[in-house]
C-alpha positions as CSV (number, residue, x, y, z in Angstrom):
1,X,136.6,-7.3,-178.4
2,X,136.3,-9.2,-175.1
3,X,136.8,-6.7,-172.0
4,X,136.0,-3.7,-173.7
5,X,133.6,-1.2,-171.9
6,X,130.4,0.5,-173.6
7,X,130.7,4.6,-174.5
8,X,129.5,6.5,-171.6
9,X,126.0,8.2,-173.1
10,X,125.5,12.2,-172.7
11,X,122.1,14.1,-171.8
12,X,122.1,15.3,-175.2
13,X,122.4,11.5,-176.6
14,X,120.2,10.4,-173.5
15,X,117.3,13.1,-174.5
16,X,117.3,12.5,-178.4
17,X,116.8,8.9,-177.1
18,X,113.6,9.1,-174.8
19,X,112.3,12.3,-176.8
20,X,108.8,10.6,-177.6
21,X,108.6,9.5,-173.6
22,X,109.1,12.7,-172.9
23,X,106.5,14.7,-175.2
24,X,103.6,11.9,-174.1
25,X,104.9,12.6,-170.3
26,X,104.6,16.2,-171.2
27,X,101.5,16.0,-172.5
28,X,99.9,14.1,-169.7
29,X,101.2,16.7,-167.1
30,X,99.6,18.9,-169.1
31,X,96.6,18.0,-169.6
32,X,95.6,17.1,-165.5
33,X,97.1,20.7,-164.9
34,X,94.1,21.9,-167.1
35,X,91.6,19.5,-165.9
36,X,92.6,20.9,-162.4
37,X,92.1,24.3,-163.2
38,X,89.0,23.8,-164.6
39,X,87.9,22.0,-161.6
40,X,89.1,24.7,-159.1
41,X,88.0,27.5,-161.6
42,X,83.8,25.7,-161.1
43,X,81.4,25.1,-163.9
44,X,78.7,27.7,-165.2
45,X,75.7,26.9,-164.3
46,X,72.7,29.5,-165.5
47,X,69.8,29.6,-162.7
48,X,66.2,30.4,-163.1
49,X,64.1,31.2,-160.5
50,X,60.3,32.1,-161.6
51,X,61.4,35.0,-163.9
52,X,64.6,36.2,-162.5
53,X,68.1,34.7,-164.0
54,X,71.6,34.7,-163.3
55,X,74.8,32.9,-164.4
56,X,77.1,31.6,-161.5
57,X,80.1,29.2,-161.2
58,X,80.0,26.7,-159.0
59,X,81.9,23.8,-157.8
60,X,79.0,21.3,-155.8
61,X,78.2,18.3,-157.3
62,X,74.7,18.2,-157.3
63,X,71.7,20.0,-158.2
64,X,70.6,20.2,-154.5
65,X,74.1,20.9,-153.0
66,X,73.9,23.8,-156.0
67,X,70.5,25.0,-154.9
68,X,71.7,25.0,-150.9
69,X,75.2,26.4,-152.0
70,X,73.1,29.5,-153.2
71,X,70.7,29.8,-150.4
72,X,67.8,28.8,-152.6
73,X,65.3,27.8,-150.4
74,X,62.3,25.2,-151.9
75,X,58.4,25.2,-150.3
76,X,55.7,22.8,-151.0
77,X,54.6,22.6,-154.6
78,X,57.9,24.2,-156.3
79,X,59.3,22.5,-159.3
80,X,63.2,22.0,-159.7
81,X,64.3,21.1,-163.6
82,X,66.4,18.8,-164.2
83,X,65.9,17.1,-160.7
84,X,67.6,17.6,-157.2
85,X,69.9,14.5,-157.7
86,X,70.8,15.4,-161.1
87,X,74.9,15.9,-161.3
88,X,76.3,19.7,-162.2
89,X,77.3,19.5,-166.4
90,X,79.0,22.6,-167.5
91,X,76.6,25.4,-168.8
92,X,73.3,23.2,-167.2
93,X,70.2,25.7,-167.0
94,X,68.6,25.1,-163.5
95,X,64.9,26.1,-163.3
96,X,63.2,26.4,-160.0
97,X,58.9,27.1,-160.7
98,X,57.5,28.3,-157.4
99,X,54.0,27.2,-156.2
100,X,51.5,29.4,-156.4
101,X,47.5,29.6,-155.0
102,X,45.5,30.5,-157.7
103,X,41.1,30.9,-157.6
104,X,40.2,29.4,-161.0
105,X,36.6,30.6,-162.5
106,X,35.4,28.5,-165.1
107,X,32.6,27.0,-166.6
108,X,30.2,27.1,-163.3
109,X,32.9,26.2,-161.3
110,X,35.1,27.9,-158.8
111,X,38.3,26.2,-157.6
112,X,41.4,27.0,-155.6
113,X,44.6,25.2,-156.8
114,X,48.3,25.0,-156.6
115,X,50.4,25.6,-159.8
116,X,53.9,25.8,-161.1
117,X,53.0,27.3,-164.1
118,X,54.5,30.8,-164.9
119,X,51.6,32.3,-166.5
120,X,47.8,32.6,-167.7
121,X,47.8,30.1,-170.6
122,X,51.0,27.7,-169.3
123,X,48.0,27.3,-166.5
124,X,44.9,26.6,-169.1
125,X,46.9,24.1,-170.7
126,X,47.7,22.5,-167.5
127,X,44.1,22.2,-166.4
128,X,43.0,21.0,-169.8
129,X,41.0,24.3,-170.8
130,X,40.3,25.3,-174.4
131,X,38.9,29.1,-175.3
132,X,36.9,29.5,-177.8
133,X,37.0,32.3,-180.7
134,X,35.0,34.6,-178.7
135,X,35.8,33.3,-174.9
136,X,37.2,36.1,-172.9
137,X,40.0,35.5,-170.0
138,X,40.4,37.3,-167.6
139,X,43.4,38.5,-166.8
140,X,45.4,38.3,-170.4
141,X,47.2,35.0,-171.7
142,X,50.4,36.1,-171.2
143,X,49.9,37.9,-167.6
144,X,52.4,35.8,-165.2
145,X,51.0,34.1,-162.3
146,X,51.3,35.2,-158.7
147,X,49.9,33.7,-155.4
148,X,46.4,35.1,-154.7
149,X,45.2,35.9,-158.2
150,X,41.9,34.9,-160.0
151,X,41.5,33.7,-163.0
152,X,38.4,33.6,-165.1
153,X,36.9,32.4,-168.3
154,X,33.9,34.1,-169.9
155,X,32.4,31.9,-172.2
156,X,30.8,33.5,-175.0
157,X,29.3,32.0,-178.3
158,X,26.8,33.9,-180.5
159,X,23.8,32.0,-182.4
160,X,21.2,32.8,-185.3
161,X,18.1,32.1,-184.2
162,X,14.5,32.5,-185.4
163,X,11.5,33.7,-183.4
164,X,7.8,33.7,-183.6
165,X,5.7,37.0,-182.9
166,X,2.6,37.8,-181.9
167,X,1.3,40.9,-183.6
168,X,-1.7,42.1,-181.4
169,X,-4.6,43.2,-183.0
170,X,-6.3,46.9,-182.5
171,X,-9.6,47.4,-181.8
172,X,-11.6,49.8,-183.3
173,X,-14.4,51.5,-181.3
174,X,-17.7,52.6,-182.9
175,X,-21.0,55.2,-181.4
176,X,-24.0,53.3,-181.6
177,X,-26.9,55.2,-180.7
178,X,-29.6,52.5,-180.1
179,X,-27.1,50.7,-177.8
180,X,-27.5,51.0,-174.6
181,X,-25.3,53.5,-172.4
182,X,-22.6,51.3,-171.0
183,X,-23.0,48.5,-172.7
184,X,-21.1,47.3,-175.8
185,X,-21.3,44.7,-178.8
186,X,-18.7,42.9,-181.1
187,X,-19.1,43.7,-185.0
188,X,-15.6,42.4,-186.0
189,X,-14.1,39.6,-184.0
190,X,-10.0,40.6,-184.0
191,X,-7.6,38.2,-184.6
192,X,-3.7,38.3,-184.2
193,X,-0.8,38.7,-186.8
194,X,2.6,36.9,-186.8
195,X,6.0,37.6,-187.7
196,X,9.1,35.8,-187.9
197,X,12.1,37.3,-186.4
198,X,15.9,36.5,-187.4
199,X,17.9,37.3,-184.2
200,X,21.6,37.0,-183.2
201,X,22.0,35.9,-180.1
202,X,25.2,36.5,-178.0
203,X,25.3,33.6,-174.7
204,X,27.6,35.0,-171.9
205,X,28.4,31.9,-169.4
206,X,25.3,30.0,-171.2
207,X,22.9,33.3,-170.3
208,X,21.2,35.9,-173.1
209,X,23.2,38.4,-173.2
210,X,22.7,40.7,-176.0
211,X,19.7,40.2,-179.0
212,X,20.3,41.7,-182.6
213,X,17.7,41.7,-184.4
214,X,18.8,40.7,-188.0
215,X,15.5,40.8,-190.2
216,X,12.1,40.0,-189.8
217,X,9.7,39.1,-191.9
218,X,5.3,39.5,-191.6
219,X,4.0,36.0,-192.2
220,X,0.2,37.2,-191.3
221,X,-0.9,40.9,-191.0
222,X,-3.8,41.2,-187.6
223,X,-7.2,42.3,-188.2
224,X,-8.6,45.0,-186.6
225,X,-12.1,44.1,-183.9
226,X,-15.0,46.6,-184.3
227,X,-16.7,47.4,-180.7
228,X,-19.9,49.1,-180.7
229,X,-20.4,51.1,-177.4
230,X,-24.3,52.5,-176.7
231,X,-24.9,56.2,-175.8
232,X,-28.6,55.6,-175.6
233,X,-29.8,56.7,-172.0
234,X,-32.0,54.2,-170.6
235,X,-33.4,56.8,-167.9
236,X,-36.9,55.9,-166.5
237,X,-39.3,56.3,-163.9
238,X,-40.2,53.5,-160.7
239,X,-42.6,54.5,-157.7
240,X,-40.6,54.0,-154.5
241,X,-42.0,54.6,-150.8
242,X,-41.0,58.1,-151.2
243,X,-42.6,58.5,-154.2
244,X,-41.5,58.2,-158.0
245,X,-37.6,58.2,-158.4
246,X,-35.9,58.3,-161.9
247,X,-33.2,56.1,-162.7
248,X,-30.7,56.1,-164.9
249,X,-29.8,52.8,-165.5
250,X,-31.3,49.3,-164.7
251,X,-29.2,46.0,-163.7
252,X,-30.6,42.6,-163.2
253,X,-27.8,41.2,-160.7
254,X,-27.0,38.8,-157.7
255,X,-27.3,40.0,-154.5
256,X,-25.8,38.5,-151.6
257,X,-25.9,40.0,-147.6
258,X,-23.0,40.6,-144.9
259,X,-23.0,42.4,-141.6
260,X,-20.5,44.3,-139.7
261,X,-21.2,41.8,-136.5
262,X,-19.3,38.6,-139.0
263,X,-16.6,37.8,-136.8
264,X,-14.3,37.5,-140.0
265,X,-15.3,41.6,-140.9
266,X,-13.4,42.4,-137.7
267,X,-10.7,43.3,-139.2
268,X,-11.9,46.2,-141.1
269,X,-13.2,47.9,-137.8
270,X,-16.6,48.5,-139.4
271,X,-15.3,50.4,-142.3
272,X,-15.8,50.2,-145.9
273,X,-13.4,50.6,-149.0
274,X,-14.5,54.1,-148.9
275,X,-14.1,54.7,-145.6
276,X,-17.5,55.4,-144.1
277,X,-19.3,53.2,-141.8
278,X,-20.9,49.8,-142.5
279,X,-24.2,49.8,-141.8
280,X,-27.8,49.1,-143.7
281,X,-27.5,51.2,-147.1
282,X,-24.2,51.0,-148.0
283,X,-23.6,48.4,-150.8
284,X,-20.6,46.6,-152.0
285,X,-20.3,46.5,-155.7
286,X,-17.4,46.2,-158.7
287,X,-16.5,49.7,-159.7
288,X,-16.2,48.6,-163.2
289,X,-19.8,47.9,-163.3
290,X,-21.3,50.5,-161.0
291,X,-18.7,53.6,-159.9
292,X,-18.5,54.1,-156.2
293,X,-20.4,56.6,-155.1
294,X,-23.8,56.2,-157.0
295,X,-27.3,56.2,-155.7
296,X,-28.8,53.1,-156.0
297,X,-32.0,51.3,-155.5
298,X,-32.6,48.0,-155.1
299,X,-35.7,45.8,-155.2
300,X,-36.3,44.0,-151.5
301,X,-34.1,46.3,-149.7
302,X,-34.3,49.6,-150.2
303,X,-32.1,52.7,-151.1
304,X,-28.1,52.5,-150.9
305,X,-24.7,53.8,-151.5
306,X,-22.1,52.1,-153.9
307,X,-19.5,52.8,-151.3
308,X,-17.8,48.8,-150.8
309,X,-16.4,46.7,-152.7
310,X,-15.1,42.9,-152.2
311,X,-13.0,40.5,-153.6
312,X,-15.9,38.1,-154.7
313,X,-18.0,40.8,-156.1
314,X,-17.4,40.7,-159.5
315,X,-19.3,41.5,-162.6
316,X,-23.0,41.9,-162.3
317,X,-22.7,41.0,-158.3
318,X,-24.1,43.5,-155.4
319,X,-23.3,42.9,-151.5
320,X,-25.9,44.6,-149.6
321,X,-25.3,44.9,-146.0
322,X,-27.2,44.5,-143.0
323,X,-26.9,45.8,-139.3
324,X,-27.1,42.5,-137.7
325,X,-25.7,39.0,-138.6
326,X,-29.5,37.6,-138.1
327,X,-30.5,39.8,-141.1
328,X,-28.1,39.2,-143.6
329,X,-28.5,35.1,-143.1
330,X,-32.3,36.3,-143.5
331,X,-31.8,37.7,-146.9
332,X,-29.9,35.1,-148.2
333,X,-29.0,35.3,-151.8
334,X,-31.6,36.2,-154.3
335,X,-31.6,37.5,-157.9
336,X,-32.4,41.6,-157.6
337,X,-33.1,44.3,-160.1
338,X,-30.6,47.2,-159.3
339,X,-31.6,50.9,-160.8
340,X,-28.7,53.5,-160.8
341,X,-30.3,56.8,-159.8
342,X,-30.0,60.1,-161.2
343,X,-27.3,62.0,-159.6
């Protein structure tokens, strides 16, 4: 046995030895010639930018590097998802949300603000807005944003309310013979109704917009006034420095004076609401009383014209006027008795 040699071992013998090194070296060689393809080949990455998409391969590490590798170019405001430092993964979705301007109307308030939001309610939600069942918005929900657009939110609620009405009364009008002309007297006092109205209500911005009027129901029915008016003439005679006029109609009134010479008549450049000339005989009075244009005659001063009027002379009132200022202070005011003369 001493000094004998060991066989000499063949490639056959020497594979069938090492076969397991071999398939784990083969394996491993393997294996790093795929990872290196798929490192040379890139990874997928899917990009998003506002509403456009595409799928690209890429080999940078980063979401920036990805972003500059593809010329993507970021301004103040925009949104990047996941972040610019984030590593590339295989299949990562990149979203880029540009800033926009938008004019937001809402509530009573206008404001200008920068969003990455992609569209009408994404930028409600942001800004903490709720719409209510009727609320209109203006543009739609789903209309995507874009840089200079307005949006705006109509409020609108509608309400049942009750109202109180006033029914007004008519007045009847009755001929009473012994009355005298012009004059009138109450039979019947009138007096009111009331109703109660059920009305919808629709509030646009916090302002009536449109009123339904659902029922309404008469709680108290008005009650007609009775007038008597007088169509006796009260015509008589009265002796006059020209003799015995006959008047239709006598008036116990308040007479005061005025004078084209007051400073504060000026104005008028000596005219009267009827446009003649203000002078002695022409007297101011309130048409509803005496119409312009009657004859009059009036106790301490004479025979005039109703062709004036003022704004103090009211009711059972007469402004006679004067040539001169001296004369008018001279009358004064007095109690007068006014006759209406037979045209």
């Amino acid at each position: 046995m001493e000094g004998r040699s060991l066989p000499k071992l063949g490639w056959k013998d020497w594979v069938c030895q090492h076969s397991k090194l071999i398939i784990i070296l083969g394996v491993i060689v393997l294996s790093l010639v795929i990872l290196v393809g798929y490192a040379w080949a890139g990874k997928k990455v899917t990009l998003q930018v506002d509403r456009q998409v595409i799928e690209v391969k890429t080999k940078a590490a980063t979401v920036e590097k990805f972003l500059q590798e593809h010329q993507v170019e970021l301004a103040k405001g925009d949104e990047v998802t996941p972040g610019l430092e984030t590593k590339i993964t295989r299949d990562m979705v990149i979203t880029v949300h540009r800033a926009k301007s938008i004019t937001l109307i809402a509530d009573g308030k206008e404001e200008r603000i920068v969003t990455t939001r992609d569209n009408v309610e994404e930028l409600l939600q942001e800004k903490g807005l709720s719409l209510g069942a009727l609320d209109l918005v203006e543009p739609g929900l789903t209309t995507p944003l874009s840089s200079g657009m307005t949006v705006k939110i109509t409020r609108v609620e509608k309400k049942i309310e009750e109202k109180e009405i006033v029914i007004p009364f008519n007045t009847e009008r009755r001929e009473d013979k012994n009355l005298e002309k012009g004059k009138t007297r109450v039979i019947k006092e009138g007096k009111n109704g009331k109703k109660i109205q059920q009305l919808e209500v629709t509030y646009i911005d916090g302002k009536v917009g449109e009123t339904i009027i659902l029922n309404e129901q008469v709680i108290a029915e008005p009650v007609a006034a009775i007038v008597a008016y007088g169509t006796k003439k009260t015509s008589g005679t009265i002796q006059t420095s020209r003799g015995e006029i006959t008047y239709s109609r006598k008036l116990t009134m308040r007479a005061t004076a005025y004078s084209p010479e007051d400073p504060s008549l000026k104005k008028y450049g000596g005219k009267t609401a009827t446009g003649i000339k203000a002078a002695r005989g022409v007297a101011a009075v309130d048409p509803a009383v005496i119409p312009l244009g009657t004859r009059l005659y009036v106790n301490g001063y004479g025979f005039a014209l109703a062709a004036d009027t003022g704004g103090a002379i009211k009711g059972n009132k007469i402004d006679l006027c004067f040539d001169t200022l001296s004369e008018a202070r001279k009358f004064g005011t007095r109690t007068v008795t006014v006759y209406m003369l037979e045209r």
